[in-house]
KOLLODO-947207 format. One line per field, with one value per residue (C-alpha): x, y, z. Coordinates in pm, 1 decimal. Example, Ala and Ser with C-alpha at 12.3 -4.5 7.8 and 13.67 -1.06 7.14 Angstrom:
<atoms>
x: 1230.0:1367.0
y: -450.0:-106.0
z: 780.0:714.0
</atoms>
This chain:
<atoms>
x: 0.0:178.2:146.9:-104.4:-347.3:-212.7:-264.0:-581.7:-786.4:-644.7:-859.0:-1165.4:-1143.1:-1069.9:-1369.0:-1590.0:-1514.1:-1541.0:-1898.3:-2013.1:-1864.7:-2050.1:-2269.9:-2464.6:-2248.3:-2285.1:-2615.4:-2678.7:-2513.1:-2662.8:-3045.2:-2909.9:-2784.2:-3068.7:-3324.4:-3123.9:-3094.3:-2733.3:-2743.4:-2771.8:-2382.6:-2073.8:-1991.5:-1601.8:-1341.6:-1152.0:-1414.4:-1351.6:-1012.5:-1080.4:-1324.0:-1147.0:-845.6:-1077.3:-1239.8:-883.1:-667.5:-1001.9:-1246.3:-944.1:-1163.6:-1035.2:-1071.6:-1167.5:-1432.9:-1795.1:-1928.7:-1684.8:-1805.5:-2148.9:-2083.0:-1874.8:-2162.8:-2354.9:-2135.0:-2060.3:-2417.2:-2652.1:-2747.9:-2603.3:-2605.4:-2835.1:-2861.1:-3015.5:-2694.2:-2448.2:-2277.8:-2245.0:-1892.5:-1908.1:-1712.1:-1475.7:-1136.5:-967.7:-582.4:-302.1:-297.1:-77.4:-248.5:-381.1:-64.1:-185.5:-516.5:-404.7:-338.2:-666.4:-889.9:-981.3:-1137.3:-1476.0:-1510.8:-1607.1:-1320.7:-1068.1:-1236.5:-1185.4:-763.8:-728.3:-875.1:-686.6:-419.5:-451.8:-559.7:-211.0:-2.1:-169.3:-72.6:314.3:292.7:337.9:678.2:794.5:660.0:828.3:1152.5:1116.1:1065.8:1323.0:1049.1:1129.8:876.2:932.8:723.7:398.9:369.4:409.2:179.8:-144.3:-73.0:-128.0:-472.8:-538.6:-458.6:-636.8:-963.0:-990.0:-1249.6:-1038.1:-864.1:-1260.1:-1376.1:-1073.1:-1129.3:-1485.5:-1441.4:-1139.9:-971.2:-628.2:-535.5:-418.3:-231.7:-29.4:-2.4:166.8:400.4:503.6:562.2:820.1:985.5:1044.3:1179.7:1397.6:1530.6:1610.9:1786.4:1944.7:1816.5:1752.5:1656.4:1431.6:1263.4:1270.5:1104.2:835.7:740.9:718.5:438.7:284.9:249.8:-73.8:-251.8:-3.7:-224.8:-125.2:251.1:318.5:415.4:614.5:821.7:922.8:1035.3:1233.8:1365.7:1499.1:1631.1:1823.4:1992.9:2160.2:2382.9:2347.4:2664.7:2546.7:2096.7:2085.7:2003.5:1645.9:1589.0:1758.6:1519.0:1200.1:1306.7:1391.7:1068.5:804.8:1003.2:911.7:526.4:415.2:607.8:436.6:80.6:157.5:213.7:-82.8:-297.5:-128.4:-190.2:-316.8:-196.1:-435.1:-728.9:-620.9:-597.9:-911.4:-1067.7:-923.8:-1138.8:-1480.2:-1342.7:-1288.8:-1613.1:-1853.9:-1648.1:-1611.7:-1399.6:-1059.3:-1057.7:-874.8:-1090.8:-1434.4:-1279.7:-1161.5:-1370.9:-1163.2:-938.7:-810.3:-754.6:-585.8:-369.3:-270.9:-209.1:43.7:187.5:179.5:371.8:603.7:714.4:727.9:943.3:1207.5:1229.5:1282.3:1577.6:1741.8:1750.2:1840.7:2142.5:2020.7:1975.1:1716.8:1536.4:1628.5:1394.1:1396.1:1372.2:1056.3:883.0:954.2:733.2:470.8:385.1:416.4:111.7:-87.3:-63.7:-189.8:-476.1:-558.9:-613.0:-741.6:-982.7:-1346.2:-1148.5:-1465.4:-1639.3:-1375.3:-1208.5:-1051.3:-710.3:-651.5:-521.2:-187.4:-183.5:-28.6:334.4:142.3:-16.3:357.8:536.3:307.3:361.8:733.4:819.6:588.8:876.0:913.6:554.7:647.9:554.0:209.7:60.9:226.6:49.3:-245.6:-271.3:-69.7:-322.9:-622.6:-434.8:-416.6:-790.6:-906.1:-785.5:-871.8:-1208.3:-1311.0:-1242.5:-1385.6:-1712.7:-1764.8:-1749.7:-2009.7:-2206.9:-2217.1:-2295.6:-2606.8:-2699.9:-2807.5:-2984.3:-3423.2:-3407.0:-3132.4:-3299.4:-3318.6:-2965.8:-2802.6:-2915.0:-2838.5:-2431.9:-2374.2:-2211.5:-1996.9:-1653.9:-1683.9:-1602.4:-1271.4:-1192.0:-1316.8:-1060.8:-750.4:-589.5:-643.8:-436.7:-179.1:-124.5:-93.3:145.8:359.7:380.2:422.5:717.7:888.0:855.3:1029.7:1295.9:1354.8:1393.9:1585.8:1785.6:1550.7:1536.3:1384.2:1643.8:1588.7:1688.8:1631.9:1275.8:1003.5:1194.2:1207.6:1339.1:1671.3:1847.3:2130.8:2347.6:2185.7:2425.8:2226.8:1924.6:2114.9
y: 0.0:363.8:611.0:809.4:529.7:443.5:818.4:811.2:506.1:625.9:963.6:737.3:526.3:849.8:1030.2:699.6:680.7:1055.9:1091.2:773.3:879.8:1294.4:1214.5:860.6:754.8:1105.8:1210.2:834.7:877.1:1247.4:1119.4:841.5:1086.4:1329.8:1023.0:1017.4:1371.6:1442.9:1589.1:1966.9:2051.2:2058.1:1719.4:1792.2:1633.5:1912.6:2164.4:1968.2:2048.2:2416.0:2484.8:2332.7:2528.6:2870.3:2790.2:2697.0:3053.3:3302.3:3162.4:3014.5:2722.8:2331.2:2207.7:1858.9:1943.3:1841.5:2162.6:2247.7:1883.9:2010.0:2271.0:2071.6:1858.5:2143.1:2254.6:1900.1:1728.5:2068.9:1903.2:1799.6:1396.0:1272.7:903.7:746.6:863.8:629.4:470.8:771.9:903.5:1175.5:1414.9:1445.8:1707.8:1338.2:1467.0:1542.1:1955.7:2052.6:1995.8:2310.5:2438.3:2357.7:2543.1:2818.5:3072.0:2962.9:3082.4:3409.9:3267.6:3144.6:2749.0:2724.2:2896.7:2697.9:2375.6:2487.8:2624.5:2279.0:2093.9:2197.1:2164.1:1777.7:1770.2:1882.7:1699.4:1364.2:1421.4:1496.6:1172.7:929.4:1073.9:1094.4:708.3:594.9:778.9:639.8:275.0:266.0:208.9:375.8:383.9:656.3:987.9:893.9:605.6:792.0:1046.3:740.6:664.0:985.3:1020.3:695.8:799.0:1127.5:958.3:654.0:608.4:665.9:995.1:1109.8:1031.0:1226.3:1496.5:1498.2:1453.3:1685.4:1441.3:1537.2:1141.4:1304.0:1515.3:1252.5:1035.2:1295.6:1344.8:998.5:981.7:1316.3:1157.2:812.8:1025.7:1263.3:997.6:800.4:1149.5:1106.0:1482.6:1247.7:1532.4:1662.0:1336.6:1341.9:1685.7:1537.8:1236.9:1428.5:1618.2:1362.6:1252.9:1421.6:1149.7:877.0:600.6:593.3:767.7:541.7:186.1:372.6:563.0:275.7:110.6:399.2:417.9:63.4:102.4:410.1:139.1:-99.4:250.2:483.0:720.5:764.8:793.3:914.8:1275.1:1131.3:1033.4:1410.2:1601.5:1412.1:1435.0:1794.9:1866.2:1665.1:1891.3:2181.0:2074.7:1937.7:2209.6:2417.3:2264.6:2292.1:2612.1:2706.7:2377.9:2224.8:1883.0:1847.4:1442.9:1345.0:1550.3:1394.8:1009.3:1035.6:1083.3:795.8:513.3:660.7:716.5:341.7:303.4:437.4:383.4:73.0:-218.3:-247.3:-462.4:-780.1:-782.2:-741.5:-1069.4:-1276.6:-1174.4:-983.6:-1252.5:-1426.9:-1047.6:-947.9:-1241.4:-1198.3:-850.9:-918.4:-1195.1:-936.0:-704.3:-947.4:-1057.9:-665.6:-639.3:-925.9:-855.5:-471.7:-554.0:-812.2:-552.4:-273.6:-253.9:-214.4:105.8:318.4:247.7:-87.6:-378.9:-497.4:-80.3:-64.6:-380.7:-301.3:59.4:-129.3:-382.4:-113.0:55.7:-246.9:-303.4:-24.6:10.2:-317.5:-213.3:79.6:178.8:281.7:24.6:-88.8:265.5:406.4:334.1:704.0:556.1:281.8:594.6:431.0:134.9:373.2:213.0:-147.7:-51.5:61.9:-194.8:-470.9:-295.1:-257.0:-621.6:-812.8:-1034.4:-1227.6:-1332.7:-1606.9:-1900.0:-2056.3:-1981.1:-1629.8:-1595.8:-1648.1:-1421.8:-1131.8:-1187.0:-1138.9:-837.7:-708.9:-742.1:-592.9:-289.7:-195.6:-299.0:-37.2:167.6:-56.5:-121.2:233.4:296.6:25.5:133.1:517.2:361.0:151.6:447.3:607.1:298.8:339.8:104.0:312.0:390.5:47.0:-88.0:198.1:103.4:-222.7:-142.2:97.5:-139.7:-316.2:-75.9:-138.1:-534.4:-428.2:-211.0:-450.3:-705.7:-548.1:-426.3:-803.6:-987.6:-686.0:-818.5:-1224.1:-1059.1:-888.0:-1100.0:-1423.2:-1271.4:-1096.1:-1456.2:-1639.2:-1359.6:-1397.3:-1786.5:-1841.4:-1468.5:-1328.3:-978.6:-747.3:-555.6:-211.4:-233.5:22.7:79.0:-128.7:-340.9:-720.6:-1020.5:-1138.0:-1366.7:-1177.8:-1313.4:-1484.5:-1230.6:-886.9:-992.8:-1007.6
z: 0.0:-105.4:172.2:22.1:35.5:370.4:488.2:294.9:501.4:815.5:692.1:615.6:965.6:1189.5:994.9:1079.1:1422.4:1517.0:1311.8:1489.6:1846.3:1815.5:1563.3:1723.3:2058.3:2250.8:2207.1:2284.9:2630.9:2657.4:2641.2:2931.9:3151.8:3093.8:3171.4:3522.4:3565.9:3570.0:3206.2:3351.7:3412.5:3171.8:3215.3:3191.2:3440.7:3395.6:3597.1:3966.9:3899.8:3802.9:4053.2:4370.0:4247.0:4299.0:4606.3:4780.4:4583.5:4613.4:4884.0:5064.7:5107.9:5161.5:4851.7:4999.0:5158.0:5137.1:5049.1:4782.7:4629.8:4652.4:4436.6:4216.5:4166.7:4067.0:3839.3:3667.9:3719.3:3715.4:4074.2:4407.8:4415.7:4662.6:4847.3:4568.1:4335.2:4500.2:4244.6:4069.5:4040.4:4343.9:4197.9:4442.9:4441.9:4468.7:4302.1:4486.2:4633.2:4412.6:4071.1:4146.5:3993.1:3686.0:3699.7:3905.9:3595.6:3452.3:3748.7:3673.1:3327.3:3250.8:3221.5:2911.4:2766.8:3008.9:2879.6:2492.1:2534.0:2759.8:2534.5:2251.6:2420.3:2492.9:2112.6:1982.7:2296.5:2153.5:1853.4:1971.6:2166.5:1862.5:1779.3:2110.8:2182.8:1885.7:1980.9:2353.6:2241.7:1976.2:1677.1:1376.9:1127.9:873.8:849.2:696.9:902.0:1195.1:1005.8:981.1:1312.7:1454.9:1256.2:1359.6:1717.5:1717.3:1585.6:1818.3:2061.7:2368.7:2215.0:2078.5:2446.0:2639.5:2451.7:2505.3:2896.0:2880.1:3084.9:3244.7:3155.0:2768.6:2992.0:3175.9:2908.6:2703.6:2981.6:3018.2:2648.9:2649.6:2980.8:2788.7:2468.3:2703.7:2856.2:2462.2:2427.8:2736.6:2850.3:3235.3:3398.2:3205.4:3221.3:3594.0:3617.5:3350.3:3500.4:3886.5:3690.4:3523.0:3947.3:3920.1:3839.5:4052.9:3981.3:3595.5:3610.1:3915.6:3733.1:3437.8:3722.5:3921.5:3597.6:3543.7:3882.1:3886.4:3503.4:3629.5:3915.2:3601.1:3598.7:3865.8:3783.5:3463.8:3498.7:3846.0:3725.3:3636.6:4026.0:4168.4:3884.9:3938.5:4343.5:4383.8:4168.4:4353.3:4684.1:4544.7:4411.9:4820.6:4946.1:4747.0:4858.4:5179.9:5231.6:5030.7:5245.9:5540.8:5581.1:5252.4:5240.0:5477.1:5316.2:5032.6:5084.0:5263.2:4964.8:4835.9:4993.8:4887.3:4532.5:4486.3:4657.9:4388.2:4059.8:3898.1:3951.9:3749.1:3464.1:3581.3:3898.1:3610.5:3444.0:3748.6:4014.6:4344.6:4434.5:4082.5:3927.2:4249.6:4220.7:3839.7:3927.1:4172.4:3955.3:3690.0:3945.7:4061.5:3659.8:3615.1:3878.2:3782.2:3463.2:3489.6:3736.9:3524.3:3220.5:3448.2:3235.5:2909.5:2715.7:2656.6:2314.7:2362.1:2288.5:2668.8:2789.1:2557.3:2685.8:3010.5:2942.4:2752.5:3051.7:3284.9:3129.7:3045.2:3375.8:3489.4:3281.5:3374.2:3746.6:3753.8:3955.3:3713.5:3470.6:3313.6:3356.6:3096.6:2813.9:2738.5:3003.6:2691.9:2551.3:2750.8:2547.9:2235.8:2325.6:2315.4:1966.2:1839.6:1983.7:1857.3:1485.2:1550.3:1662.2:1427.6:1356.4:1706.0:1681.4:1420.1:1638.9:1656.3:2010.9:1979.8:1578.3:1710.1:1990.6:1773.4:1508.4:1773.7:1901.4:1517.9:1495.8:1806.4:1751.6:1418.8:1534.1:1641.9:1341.6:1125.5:1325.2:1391.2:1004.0:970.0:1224.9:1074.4:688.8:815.2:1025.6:651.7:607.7:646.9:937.7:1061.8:1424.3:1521.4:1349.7:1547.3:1872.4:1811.8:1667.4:1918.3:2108.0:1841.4:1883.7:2224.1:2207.5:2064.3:2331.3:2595.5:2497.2:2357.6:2683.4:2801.5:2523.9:2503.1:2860.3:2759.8:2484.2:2665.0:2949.4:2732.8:2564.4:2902.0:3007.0:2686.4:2655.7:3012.5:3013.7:2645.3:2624.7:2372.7:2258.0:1972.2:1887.5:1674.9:1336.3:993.8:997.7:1216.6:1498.4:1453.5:1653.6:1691.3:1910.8:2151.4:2442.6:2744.1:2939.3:2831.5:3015.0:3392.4
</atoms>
C-alpha cells in the first residue's frame, strides 16, 4: 500500500469513528444521563479540577471538603447527588494539592473557555505523543507512518472520548511519552522533572516511574540525574501545597477510599472476580518487577527498555480503579499498539500468531465497526440498526488491553527464560536472538 493510500484510510477510519462517536455515541449517552438527571452541568473532568483550584486561591476554602463537592456537583451534574446517586462518580477534588498548579493561571477565566484552550491543548499533545513514543521505544517507522498513526490515534475512541471529557489522563499520558523520549535522548533530567508532573494522576505515572527508577539502578553514575530532577521537583510541588494547604496528604488520601467506593472495579478484577484479578495482578507485578531488574542494564530504546514501558502501562490500565467505567485511560496502550507494529517479527511462532493476530484485529475494530455502524446508520431502518451497533466498537476495546497483557507478558517470560530480545533495526523493529548475558 503507497502512503497516500495508507494516509488516505487512516482519513476514512478516523472520519468513521469521530462521526459515529458525536454524531450517534454522545447524544446516545446524553439522552441516558438526561433520563437520570445528571445531564444539567458541563460534564467535563476538567471543571472539579478548576473549581477546587478557585475555592482553595479566592475563597481560601479546603478544597476537599464536602461543600466544595457540593458545588462541584452542581457545576458538573446541574445538581447535588443525593442518596439514591451512590454509584455515581461523586465528583470528588480526589488529586493530589498541588495539581492546582496547573489550573491556578486559569482561574480568573470562565469554564467554558478553560475547557476549549485545555482541550486543545490535549488535542495537539496527543498528537506529539506518537513521535515521542516511537523515539522512547526505539520504533522507527518513517514519516507517513508515523503520520497514519497519529490520525489513527487522534480519531480513536479513547482519544474522541478524552477529549470529550477533557480528561487530564491526555495530559499525563503525554508526559510519560516526552519523559520516555527525554530519557532516549538522554536529557535524564528533564525526564525526571516530567514524570514528577505527570504525578498528578499517581495512579497511571506510578508503574512507568518505578520502571524507570529501577532502570536508572543498572547505571546509577550515569541515569541518576532522572531520580535528583524528578526528586527535587516533587520537593518543590508538596512544598508548594503545603504552604498554600497544610496537611493536605491526609485531606487527600481520605478521599481515596470513597473514590474506589462508587467507581467501577478495574478490569482484571471485572474478568476474574476480586481474588483471581488481584492475584494476576500481583503476579503481573512481581514478573514486572524481575524482569525490569534483570535488564536494568540495558539502554534506553532498547527492545527490553521498551517492553519493560509497555507492561508497565498495560498493567496499569488493567487495574485501575473505574477500569470498566472508561475506556478514554486505553489511551496508555499507544506504546502497546507501536510496539506490537514494531516487533511483528518475534511473533512467528504458533501460540504467539495467534494471539498477535487477535491483538491485530481488536484494535482496528473499532475503526472498522464504527465505520459500519455510521454507513447503516443512513440505512431506512437506521434507528433500530443503530441502537443495536452501538455497542460493536466497544467489544474491541473490551478485549484489547487483556491480550496486550498475555502478549507482553508471554514474551517478558520467553525472553527472560531463552535470552531473547527485539532488537531495533532500519525501519520497524524485529526479533533477533542476543546473548543470554544482556538480560542479567
Amino acid at each position: 500500500m503507497t502512503h497516500v493510500r495508507r494516509i488516505g484510510l487512516a482519513l476514512l477510519l478516523a472520519g468513521g469513528m469521530a462521526y459515529y462517536y458525536y454524531g450517534l455515541f454522545v447524544p446516545a449517552w446524553r439522552a441516558h444521563l438526561a433520563a437520570r438527571g445528571l445531564a444539567g452541568g458541563c460534564y467535563s473532568d476538567l471543571y472539579p479540577r478548576w473549581l477546587a483550584t478557585r475555592e482553595l486561591l479566592i475563597n481560601h476554602r479546603d478544597p476537599y471538603a464536602p461543600e466544595v463537592t457540593r458545588n462541584i456537583q452542581k457545576g458538573f451534574y446541574g445538581r447535588s447527588l443525593q442518596a439514591a446517586d451512590a454509584h455515581v462518580d461523586q465528583e470528588r477534588f480526589a488529586y493530589p494539592a498541588y495539581t492546582v498548579f496547573l489550573f491556578a493561571p486559569t482561574i480568573a477565566w470562565p469554564f467554558p473557555y478553560v475547557g476549549a484552550v485545555f482541550t486543545s491543548v490535549f488535542f495537539v499533545l496527543t498528537a506529539a505523543s506518537v513521535p515521542l513514543w516511537c523515539r522512547g521505544l526505539g520504533v522507527d517507522s518513517g514519516a507517513p507512518a508515523k503520520t497514519a498513526l497519529t490520525i489513527l490515534m487522534l480519531g480513536s475512541f479513547p482519544v474522541l472520548d478524552a477529549l470529550y471529557l477533557q480528561q487530564l489522563t491526555l495530559l499525563v499520558a503525554a508526559l510519560l511519552a516526552a519523559a520516555a523520549a527525554s530519557v532516549a535522548h538522554q536529557r535524564l533530567a528533564v525526564a525526571g522533572v516530567l514524570l514528577a508532573f505527570a504525578m498528578i494522576k499517581p495512579q497511571v505515572a506510578a508503574l512507568p516511574a518505578l520502571f524507570l527508577f529501577l532502570w536508572v539502578l543498572g547505571n546509577w553514575p550515569a541515569r541518576k540525574k532522572l531520580v535528583w530532577g524528578f526528586a527535587a521537583t516533587m520537593v518543590l510541588l508538596w512544598t508548594g501545597a503545603e504552604l498554600l494547604l497544610p496537611g493536605w496528604v491526609g485531606r487527600w488520601l481520605d478521599q481515596l477510599g470513597p473514590y474506589v467506593g462508587y467507581t467501577r472495579p478495574p478490569r482484571l478484577q471485572w474478568l476474574l472476580g476480586d481474588w483471581g484479578g488481584s492475584i494476576v495482578a500481583l503476579f503481573l507485578l512481581g514478573l514486572l518487577a524481575v524482569f525490569s531488574w534483570r535488564n536494568r542494564r540495558q539502554p534506553a530504546g532498547s527492545s527490553a527498555f521498551g517492553l519493560g514501558l509497555v507492561l508497565a502501562l498495560a498493567i496499569t490500565v488493567s487495574i485501575l480503579p473505574n477500569g470498566t467505567g472508561s475506556n478514554y485511560d486505553q489511551v496508555l496502550l499507544l506504546p502497546a499498539a507501536l510496539w506490537l507494529g514494531g516487533s511483528w517479527g518475534y511473533f512467528k511462532q504458533k501460540p504467539l500468531l495467534i494471539l498477535y493476530v487477535l491483538a491485530g484485529v481488536l484494535l482496528f475494530w473499532e475503526w472498522a465497526s464504527a465505520l459500519g455502524v455510521v454507513l447503516v446508520s443512513f440505512a431506512p431502518s437506521a434507528p433500530a440498526v443503530e441502537k443495536s451497533g452501538m455497542v460493536l466498537p466497544h467489544f474491541g476495546l473490551l478485549l484489547f488491553p487483556f491480550v496486550v497483557l498475555l502478549l507482553a507478558s508471554l514474551v517478558m517470560v520467553r525472553r527472560m527464560r531463552e535470552g531473547t530480545a527485539l532488537v531495533p533495526t532500519q525501519g520497524w523493529t524485529i526479533a533477533e536472538q542476543i546473548s543470554p548475558r544482556a538480560s542479567d
